[in-house]
N, C-alpha and C positions, 0 to 999 in steps of 0.2 A: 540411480542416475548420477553420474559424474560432473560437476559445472566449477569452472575453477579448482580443481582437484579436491572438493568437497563434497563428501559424500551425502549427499541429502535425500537416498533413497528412504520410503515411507515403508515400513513390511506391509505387506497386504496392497500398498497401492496399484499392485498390476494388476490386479483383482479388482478397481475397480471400474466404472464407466471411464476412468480418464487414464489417458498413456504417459507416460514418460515424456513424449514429445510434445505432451500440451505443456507440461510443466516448463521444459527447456523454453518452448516457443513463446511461452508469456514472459520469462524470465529473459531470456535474449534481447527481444525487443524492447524491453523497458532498457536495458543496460545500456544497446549497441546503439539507440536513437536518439536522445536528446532532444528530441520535437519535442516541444510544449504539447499539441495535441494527439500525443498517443497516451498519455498519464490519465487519462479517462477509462480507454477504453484495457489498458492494460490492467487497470483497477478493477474494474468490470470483471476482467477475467481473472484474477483473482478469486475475487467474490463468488463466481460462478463455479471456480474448480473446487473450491471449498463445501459450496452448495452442495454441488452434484457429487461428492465424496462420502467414502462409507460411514455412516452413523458411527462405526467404533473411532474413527479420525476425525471425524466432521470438526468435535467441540475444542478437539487440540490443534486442529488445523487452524479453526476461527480465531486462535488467541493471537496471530499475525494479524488479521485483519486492522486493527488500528493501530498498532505502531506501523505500518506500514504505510497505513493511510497519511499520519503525521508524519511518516519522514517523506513523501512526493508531495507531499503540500508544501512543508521547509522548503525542499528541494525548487520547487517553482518559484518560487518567492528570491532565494535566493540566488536563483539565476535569473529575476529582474522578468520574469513571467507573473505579472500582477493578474493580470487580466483571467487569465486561463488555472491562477490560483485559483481565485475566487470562485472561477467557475466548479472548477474542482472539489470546493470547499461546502459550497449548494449543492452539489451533483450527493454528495457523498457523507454528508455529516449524520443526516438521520441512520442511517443504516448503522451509526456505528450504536455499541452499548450505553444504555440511560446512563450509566455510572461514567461515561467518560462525558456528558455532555457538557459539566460545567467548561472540562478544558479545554472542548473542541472550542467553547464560546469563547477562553481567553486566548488560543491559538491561533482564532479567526479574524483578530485584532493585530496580526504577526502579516501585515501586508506586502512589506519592504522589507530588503534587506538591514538595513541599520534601527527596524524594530528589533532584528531578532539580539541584538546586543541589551544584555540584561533581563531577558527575557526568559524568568527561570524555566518555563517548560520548554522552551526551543531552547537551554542547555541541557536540557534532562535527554534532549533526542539526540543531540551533537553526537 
């Protein structure tokens, strides 16, 4: 599949439950929208296309899972989406790996924009 002239075809992903066009259509919508409350549900699908992918992909596919998760949580934050961070941040912290929890817990303190100044893990995502 082609998005931005980058090739981000999976081998084997036509093979499996999910098409190309889920790919595109989760990816588009997160880009093309800017609604605070689609960052939920485009998460969701994420989470879900990964799920529902072939065991030889699954565990490399998962490795997006939280950096992706931490960059639409910045991402709300810093477009002054407090509210619907937060939400986001409940919605979705458990899910991510034990090993990340401590920083989801120092992330989760990244409310406003002018926390995220000096805020070594919201540089680590910049």
């Amino acid at each position: 599949m082609k998005e931005s002239n980058v090739d981000i075809t999976v081998p084997g992903l036509a093979d499996s439950n999910q098409s190309e066009s889920d790919v595109h259509s989760v990816l588009s919508s997160y880009k093309s929208d800017g609604d605070p409350n689609v960052y939920q549900n485009v998460y969701a699908d994420i989470q879900k296309f990964v799920d529902t992918s072939m065991d030889t992909y699954k565990y490399e596919l998962g490795t997006i899972l939280y950096p992706v998760f931490v960059h639409m949580y910045l991402e709300l934050v810093y477009n002054g989406h407090e509210e619907y961070a937060i939400r986001f941040m409940d919605k979705f912290k458990d899910s991510q790996e034990s090993y990340y929890q401590d920083d989801i817990k120092k992330i989760s303190y990244v409310t406003k924009r002018e926390h995220m100044r000096g805020n070594e893990l919201a540089d680590t995502f910049k």
